[in-house]
N, C-alpha and C positions, 0 to 999 in steps of 0.2 A: 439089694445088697447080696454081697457072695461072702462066704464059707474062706476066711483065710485058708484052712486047710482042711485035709478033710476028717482027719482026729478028731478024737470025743475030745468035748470041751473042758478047757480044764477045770479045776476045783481049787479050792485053799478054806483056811479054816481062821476065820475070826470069831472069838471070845472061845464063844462054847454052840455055835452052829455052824452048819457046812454053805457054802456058797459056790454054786453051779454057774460058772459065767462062758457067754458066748462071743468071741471076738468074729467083727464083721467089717468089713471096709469096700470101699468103688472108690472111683474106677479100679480097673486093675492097674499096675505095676506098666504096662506099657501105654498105656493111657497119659498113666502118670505122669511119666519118662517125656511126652511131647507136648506138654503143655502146663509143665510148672519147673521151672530151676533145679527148683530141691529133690523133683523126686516126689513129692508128697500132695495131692490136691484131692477133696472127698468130703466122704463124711467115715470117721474111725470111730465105731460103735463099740460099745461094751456094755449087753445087758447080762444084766444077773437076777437072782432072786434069793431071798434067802429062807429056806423049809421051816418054820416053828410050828410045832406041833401044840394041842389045847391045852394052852398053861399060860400064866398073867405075864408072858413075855419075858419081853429083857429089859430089865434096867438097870443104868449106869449112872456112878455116881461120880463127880469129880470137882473138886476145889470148893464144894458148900453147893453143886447146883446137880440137880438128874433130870436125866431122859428116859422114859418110860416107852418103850416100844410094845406094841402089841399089834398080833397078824397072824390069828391062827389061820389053815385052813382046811382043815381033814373035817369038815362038819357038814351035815345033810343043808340043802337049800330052805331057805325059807318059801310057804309059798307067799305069794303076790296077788295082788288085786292093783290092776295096772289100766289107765283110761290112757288114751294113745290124742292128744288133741292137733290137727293137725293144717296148718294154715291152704287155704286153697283157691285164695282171692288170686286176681286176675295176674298180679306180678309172679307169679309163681310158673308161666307158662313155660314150657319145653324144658331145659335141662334140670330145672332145681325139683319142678313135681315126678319129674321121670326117675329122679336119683333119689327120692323123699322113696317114690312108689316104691323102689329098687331093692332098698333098704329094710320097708318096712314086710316084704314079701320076708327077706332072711330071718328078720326076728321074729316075726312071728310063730315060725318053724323051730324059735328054739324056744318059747314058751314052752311048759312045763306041762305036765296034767292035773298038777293041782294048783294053778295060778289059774286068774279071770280077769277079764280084758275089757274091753269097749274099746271102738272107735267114733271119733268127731271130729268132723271138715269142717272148716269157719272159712265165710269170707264177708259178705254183709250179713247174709245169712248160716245160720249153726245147724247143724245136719246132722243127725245121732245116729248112726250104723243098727243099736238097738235100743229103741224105746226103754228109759226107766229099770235097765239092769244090765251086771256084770253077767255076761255068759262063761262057762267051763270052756278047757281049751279039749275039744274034741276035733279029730279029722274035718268030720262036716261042719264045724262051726269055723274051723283053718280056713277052709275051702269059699266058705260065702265071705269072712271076711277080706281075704283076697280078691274078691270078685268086686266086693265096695271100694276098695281102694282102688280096683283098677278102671273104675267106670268116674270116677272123681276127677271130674274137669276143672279150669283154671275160669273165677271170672270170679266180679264185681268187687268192694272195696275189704278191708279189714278190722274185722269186731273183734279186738281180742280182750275185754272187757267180756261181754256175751258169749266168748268162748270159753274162758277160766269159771266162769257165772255157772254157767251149764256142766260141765265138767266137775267142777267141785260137787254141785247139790248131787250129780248122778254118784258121786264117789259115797260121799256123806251117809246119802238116801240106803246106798246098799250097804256100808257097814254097820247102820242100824238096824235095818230090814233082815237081815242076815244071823246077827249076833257073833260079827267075827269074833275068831281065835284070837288072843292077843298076842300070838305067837306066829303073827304072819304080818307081813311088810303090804301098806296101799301106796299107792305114788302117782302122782301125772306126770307124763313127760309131753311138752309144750313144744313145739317147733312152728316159727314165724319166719320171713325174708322181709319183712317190713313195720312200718310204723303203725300205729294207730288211726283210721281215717274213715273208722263209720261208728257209730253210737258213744260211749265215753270216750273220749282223746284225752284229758287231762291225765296225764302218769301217777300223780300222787293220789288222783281220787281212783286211777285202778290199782292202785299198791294196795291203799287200803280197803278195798272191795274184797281184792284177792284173800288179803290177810282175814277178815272176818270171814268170807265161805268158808277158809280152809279150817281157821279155829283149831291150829296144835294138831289135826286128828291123822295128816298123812304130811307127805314131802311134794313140792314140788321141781321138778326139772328142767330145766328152761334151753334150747336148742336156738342160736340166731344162724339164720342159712344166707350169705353174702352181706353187699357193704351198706346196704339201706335199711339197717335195723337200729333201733333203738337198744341198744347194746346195756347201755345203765341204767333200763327202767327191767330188760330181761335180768340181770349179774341181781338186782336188788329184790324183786319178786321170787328169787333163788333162795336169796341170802335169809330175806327174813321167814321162809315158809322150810328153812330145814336141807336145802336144796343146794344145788349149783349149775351153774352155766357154761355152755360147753358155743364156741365160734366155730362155725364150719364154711372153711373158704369154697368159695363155688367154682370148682373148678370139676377135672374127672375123678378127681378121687375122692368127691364129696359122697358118693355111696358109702363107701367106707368108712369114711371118718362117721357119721353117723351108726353105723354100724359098733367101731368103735366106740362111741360113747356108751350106748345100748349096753354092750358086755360091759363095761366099768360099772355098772349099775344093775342090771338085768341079775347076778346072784346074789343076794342078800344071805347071811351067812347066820347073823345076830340083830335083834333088835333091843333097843333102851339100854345100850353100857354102859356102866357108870365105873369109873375109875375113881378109888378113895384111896387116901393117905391118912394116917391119924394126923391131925389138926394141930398140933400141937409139936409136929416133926418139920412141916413145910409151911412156905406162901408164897404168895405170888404166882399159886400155878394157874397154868395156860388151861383150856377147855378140857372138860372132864368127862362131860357128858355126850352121846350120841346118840342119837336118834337110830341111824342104822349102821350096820357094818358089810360091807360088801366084798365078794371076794376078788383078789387081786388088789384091794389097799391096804392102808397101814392105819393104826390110829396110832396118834405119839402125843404124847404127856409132857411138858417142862415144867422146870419151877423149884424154887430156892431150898436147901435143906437146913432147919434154924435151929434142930436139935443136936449139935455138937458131942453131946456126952454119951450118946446111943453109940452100941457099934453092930445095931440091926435096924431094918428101915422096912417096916411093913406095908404091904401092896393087896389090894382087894380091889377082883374085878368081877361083878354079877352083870349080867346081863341073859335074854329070853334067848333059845333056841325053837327050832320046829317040831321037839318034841320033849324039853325040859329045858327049866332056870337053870342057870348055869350058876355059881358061885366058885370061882379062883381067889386062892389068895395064899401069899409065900412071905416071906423075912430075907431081905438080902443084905448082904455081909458088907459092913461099911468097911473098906478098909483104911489102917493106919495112915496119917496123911504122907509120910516117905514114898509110901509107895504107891500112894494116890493123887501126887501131884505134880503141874505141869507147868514147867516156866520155860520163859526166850523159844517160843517157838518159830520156827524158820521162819520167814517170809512178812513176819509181825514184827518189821522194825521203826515201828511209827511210837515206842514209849507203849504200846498197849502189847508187850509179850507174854504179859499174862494171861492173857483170856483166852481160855481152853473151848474145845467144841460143842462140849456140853453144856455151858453159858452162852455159847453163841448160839446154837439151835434153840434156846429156852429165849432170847433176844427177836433171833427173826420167828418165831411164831407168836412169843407176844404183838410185835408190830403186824404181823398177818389177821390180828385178830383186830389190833385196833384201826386197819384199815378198814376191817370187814362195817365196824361200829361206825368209823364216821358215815362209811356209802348207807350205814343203813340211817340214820339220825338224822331228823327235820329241824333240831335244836340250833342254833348259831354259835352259841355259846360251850356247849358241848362239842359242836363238831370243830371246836378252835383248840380245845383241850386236848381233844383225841389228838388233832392232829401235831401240837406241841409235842406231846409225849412220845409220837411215835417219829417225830423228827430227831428229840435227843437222844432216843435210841440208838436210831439209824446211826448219824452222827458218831454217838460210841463205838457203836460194833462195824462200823462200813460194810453196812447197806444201803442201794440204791433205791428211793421210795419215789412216789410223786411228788413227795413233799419236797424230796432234797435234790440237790445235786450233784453230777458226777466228776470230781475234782482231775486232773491228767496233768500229767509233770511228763516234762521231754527232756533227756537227760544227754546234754553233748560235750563235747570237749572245748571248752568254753571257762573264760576266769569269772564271768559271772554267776549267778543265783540261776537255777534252772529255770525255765521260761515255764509258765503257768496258763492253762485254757482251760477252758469250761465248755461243757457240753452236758445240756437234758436231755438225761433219762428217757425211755419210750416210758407213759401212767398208765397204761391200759391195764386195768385186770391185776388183783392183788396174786404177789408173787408170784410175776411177770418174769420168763426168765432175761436178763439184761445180756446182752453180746458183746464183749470182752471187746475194748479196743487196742490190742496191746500193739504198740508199735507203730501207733497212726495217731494221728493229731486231731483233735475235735476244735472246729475251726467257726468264728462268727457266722450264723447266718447273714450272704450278703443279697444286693440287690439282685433281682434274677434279669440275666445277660439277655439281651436284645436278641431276638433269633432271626437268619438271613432268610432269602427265599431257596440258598441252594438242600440241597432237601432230597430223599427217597421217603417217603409215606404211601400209606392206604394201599394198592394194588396188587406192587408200589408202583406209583407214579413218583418219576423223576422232574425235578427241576432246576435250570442251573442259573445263577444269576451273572450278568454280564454287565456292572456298574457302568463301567465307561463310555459302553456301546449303548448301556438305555435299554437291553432286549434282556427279557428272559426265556430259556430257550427249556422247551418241557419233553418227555417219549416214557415211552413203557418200557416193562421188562415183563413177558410170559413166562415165568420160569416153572420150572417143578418144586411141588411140594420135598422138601429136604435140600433142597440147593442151598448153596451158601455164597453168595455173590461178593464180591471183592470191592468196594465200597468206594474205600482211601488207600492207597499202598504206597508209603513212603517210608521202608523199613531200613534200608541201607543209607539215607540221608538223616532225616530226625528221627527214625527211629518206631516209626508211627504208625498200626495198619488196624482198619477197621474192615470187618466181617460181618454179614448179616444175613441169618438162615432163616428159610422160608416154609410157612407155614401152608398147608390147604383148605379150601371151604366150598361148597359147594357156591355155583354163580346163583344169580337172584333168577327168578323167574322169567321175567321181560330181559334179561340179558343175553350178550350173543356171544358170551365165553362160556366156557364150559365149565369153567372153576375158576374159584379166585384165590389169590395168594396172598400173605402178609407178612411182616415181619414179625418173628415171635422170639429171636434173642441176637442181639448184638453185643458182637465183642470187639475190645479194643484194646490191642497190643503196644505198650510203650517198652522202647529198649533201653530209655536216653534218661536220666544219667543210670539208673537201674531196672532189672527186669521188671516189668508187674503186667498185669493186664483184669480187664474185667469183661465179666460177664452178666447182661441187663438181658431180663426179661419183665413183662408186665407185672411181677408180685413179689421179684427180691433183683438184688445187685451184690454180684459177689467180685470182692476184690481184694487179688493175689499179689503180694510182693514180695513174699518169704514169710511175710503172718496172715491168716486167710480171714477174713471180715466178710461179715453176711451181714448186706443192710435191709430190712423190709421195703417195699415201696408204698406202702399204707401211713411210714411213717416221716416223718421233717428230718434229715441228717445233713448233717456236714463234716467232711471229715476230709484229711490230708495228709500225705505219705511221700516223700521222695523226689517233690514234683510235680507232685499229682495231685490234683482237689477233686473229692466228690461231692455233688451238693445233689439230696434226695426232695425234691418238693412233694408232699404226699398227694399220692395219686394224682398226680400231673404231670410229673417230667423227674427228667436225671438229667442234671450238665455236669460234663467231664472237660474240667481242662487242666493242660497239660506243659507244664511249666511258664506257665503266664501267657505262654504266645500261641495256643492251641484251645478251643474252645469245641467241644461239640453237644448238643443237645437233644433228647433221645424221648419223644412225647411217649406217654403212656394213654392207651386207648382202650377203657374197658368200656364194655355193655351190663349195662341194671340187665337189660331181657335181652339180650342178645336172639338175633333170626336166626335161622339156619347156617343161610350164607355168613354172617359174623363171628368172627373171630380178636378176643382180645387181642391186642399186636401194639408195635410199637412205631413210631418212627422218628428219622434221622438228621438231623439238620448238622450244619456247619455253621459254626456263629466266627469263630475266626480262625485262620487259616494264615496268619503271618507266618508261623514256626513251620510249617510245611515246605518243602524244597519245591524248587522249580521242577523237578523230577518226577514231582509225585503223580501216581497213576493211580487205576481203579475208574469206577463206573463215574465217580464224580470226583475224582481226586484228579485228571487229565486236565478237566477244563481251568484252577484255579488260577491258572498263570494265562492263561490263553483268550484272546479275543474273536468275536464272532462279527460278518456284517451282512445284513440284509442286505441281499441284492435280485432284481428281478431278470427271468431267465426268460427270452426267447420262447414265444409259442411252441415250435419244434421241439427243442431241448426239453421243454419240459413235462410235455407228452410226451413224449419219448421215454423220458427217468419214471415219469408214472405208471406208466405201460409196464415198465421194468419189473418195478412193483406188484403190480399186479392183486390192488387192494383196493383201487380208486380207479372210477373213468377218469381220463385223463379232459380236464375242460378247457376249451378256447381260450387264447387271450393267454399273456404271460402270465408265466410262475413264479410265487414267492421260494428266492432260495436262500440259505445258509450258507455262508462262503468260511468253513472253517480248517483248519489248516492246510490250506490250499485243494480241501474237497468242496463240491458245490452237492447240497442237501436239501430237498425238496420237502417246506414246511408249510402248515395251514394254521391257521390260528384257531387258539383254544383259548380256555381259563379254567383256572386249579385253582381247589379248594385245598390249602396248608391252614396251618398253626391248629390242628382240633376241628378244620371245618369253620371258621370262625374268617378270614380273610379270602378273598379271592384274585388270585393272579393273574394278567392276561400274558400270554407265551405262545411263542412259535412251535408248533408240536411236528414232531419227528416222529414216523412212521416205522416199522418191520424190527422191534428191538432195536429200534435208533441204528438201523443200517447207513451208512457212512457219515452220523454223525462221530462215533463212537471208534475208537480204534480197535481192529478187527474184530471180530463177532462175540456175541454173546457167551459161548463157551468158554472162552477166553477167561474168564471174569469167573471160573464157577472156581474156586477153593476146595481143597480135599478135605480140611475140618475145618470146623470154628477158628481155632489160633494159628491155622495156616498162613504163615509169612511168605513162602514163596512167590514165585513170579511164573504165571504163564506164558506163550505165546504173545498176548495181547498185550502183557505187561510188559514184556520185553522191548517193545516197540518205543521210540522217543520221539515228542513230537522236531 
């Protein structure tokens, strides 16, 4: 992101503290300008923070309901006693233990000098860095610790049973041994990329294993690294030990994002707050109690005020610091309700314009909490109760939960009732943030559309299907890493143009390219009846039509706009079609362990292709109108074109040729592996970038960007 400008950031002033916020946005301005209508395509950031110095915060009170804010942080660090458990069974090989190792080299270097560490590798077997004790963070113990980590190879299955087992008693062992401070913060922090598949496997009998080593006495932290984790047996081994759980996509910026968790946790600021109210003032409040307090969070208070005739509302905050108890506590001023209350607020014209923000933030943390209760609860019974509750909550205040779902009204110019759709929610993970669909249609999940053999995948290798004739005719394209090939180009008839930029990877071993390439985002420009277009790569779908939608690719969507339908299959595919007569379908191709040579990518099929002009061009948008036919060439001739070539001995006996638009193409048969690897095609393969299959040469076809609509050379050309 870049610096709108290069001014100090502004400031403004809400209640009685100052707020330092930094405005950031991408692309720039001329970016912008060529590839969205409006002017407007990005992400528009606004952080801010706001400074409170050591005092029982802010609380607000408003219509019978308060928010209690609390976030000192001018306070000495606590120290730590930190065991680092770290998975290093055999799935962990190449990027995720390089970017694990990566990580843990930075934090380490920001341990403290008065915090004490461990480290333990698990894989079937548990591996303790140092025997039966927390070491002091000194230079030389930095130094050998780094040297364990970096000698931690990837192999055999996963004990995370035996690794929580081991890690707890060593935690335990030293805070008794020791006779810690009670004015210092212990914690595991856990990182896995996988299931359970050597000693306990059962989830519930390691929940509860977990739960008795840990016995109340520290936190634990729980870390899933990519898409083969057991996600809600880590979120709940968090939940009930004090903890939380933090998803780190495997891609290259999972160094970081690790990293980043680390610091959200790594300064511990307070330990054991307890936030009181007299009893006899409130109820219903939301969690009171903490465990720890870190710096860079918030703790926040809700909850009903039932003492009416007071016009002071007392607040008491004690909790331990690194070198004294703390005790806060203040009277704040209830004010008159004229001047404290709120009705018909904008945008609340559902009959519910009364509910102020400060009952609605006391709403969704209650139901954050009664999410937290059911994931954590074995009861049937109970976990039917939680989940009642926290559905007629939602329901009141409109929130989107697991439970419920998300109601969409399209409003047109029309004598009837507005038409009414339904669409679920993403449930992953409580207070999840949800992606606004404003302006777009949330649409049935339908049957998933038949896929053709015409096709660019894997290499990519091309395929093009020729119903009539009975032949499929297949060729490569060599391209360079960052080219962006011209796909389908039918922008001046339907309106239509696909794009697709190219990735790099080193070739395999026993291969005889040098490097391999893939597709890593495709985009697709519709002009017809309005602008929009998207952009798919293997972990989201982003689609522009004047309102900007970011859909995940991990999760089931359906959604429709203008024309246009998107339908997300998680982690399998995107099909895009484009006003009923346009279909195209976009595989998603990730690697669990990815080699060297592998690269997630995606690829491209064509499912129908009626709404296309006879016009249409591009690398596979040429042939749709067009027929090919085997015909065999004269010995001569065909040595001859082979020789041309100059890739093949040219061999005795006539040549298989391709007779297509009045060019004759010299072809061998092959068979391609489409749909995921999963079918096999047999085709007439076309040699040298598909030299005179293809209308003029490959460069022809390369796009200046992604949403380039022009027309080359090549394109120019009519059959």
């Amino acid at each position: 992101c870049q610096n709108s400008d290069s001014s100090p950031p502004p400031s403004t002033v809400v209640g009685q503290t100052k707020t330092l916020a930094k405005v950031t946005f991408t692309p720039n301005v001329v970016q912008q300008a060529k590839i969205a209508r409006n002017g407007i395509l990005g992400d528009f950031i606004i952080r801010y923070d706001v400074n409170r110095e050591l005092s029982v915060g802010d609380v607000q009170i408003l219509n019978g309901y308060f928010v209690h804010f609390f976030a000192p942080w001018d306070l000495p660090p606590l120290p730590k006693n930190v065991v680092f458990v770290l998975d290093s069974s055999a799935s962990m090989v190449g990027t995720k233990l390089r970017q694990t190792k990566d990580a843990l080299f930075t934090i380490l270097q920001d341990l403290r000098p008065e915090d004490n560490f461990n480290i333990i590798g698990f894989s079937n077997r548990i591996k303790v860095w140092e025997q039966d004790r927390l070491v002091s963070v000194t230079p030389n113990n930095i130094r050998d610790a780094k040297k364990y980590i970096h000698k931690m190879s990837p192999s055999g299955g996963t004990d995370i049973n035996g690794a929580l087992q081991t890690g707890s008693k060593l935690l335990n062992d030293y805070i008794a041994q020791n006779d810690i401070d009670a004015r210092s913060v212990s914690l595991i922090i856990f990182l896995t990329d996988g299931r359970p598949t050597v000693g306990e496997t059962q989830s519930s009998k390691i929940l509860s294993n977990t739960k008795e080593a840990i016995r109340n006495k520290f936190c634990l932290f729980t870390i899933g690294i990519g898409n083969d984790v057991d996600y809600k047996l880590l979120e709940r081994m968090a939940l009930e030990n004090c903890g939380m759980m933090r998803r780190i996509q495997e891609d290259e910026d999972a160094a970081a994002q690790l990293k980043g968790f680390y610091d959200e946790v790594g300064t511990p600021l307070l330990s054991n707050i307890r936030v009181d109210y007299p009893k006899d003032s409130v109820e219903q409040v939301t969690q009171s109690f903490f465990p720890n307090y870190f710096n860079g969070s918030e703790i926040v208070v809700a909850g009903k005020v039932i003492n009416h005739t007071s016009d002071r509302f007392h607040v008491e905050v004690t909790a331990s610091n690194s070198n004294k108890y703390i005790l806060l506590k203040t009277d704040v001023n209830i004010d008159v309700p004229s001047r404290n209350d709120i009705r018909g607020i904008p945008g609340l014209d559902n009959g519910k314009g009364d509910q102020n923000y400060i009952e609605r933030a006391w709403s969704y943390l209650t139901i954050k909490e009664l999410l937290t209760s059911w994931l954590k609860s074995d009861d049937s019974a109970e976990k039917e109760r939680l989940m009642e509750r926290a559905k007629s909550l939602a329901l009141t205040y409109n929130f989107v939960t697991p439970f419920t779902r998300l109601k969409m009204k399209e409003f047109e110019l029309q004598s009837e009732g507005p038409e009414q759709d339904y669409a679920h929610p993403p449930t992953e993970g409580t207070g999840e943030r949800v992606q606004g669909l404003q302006g777009h249609k949330a649409l049935p999940e339908k049957q998933r559309i038949r896929i053709s053999k015409t096709s660019a995948d894997g290499d990519p290798h091309f395929v093009i299907d020729f119903p009539s004739s009975k032949l499929a005719v297949c060729f490569n394209i060599d391209g360079q890493p960052g080219d962006i090939l011209r796909l389908v180009s039918d922008h001046k008839e339907s309106g239509v143009t696909v794009n697709g930029q190219l990735i790099g990877a080193p070739a395999p071993p026993s291969g005889h390219k040098k490097q391999r390439t893939y597709f890593s985002t495709i985009t697709i420009l519709s002009n017809k009846p309005g602008r929009s277009y998207l952009e798919i790569t293997p972990t989201k779908v982003i689609l522009d039509d004047g309102e900007r939608l970011i859909l995940p690719c991990d999760q089931s969507t359906v959604v429709g706009s203008s024309g246009l339908e998107v339908s997300v299959a998680a982690n399998s595919n995107v099909t895009v079609t484009i006003g009923g007569t346009i279909s195209f379908i976009i595989l998603i191709h990730q690697y669990k362990n990815p080699a060297p040579y592998q690269r997630d990518h995606l690829g491209f099929y064509i499912s129908n292709s009626k709404g296309l002009s006879t016009r249409s061009h591009g690398l596979l948008g040429q042939f749709l109108y067009h027929e090919v036919k085997l015909v065999q060439d004269p010995p001569g001739r065909s040595a001859q074109l082979l020789g041309q070539n100059q890739t093949e001995e040219p061999k005795p006996g006539p040549g298989n040729m391709l007779k297509v638009k009045g060019r004759l193409v010299p072809v061998v048969q092959k068979q391609r592996k489409i749909y995921n690897g999963q079918q096999e095609v047999d085709c007439w393969f076309a040699k040298n970038n598909a030299d005179k299959l293809i209308d003029g040469v490959y460069k022809d076809y390369l796009a200046s960007h992604p949403f380039d609509t022009g027309t080359g050379v090549g394109m120019s050309r009519q059959p």
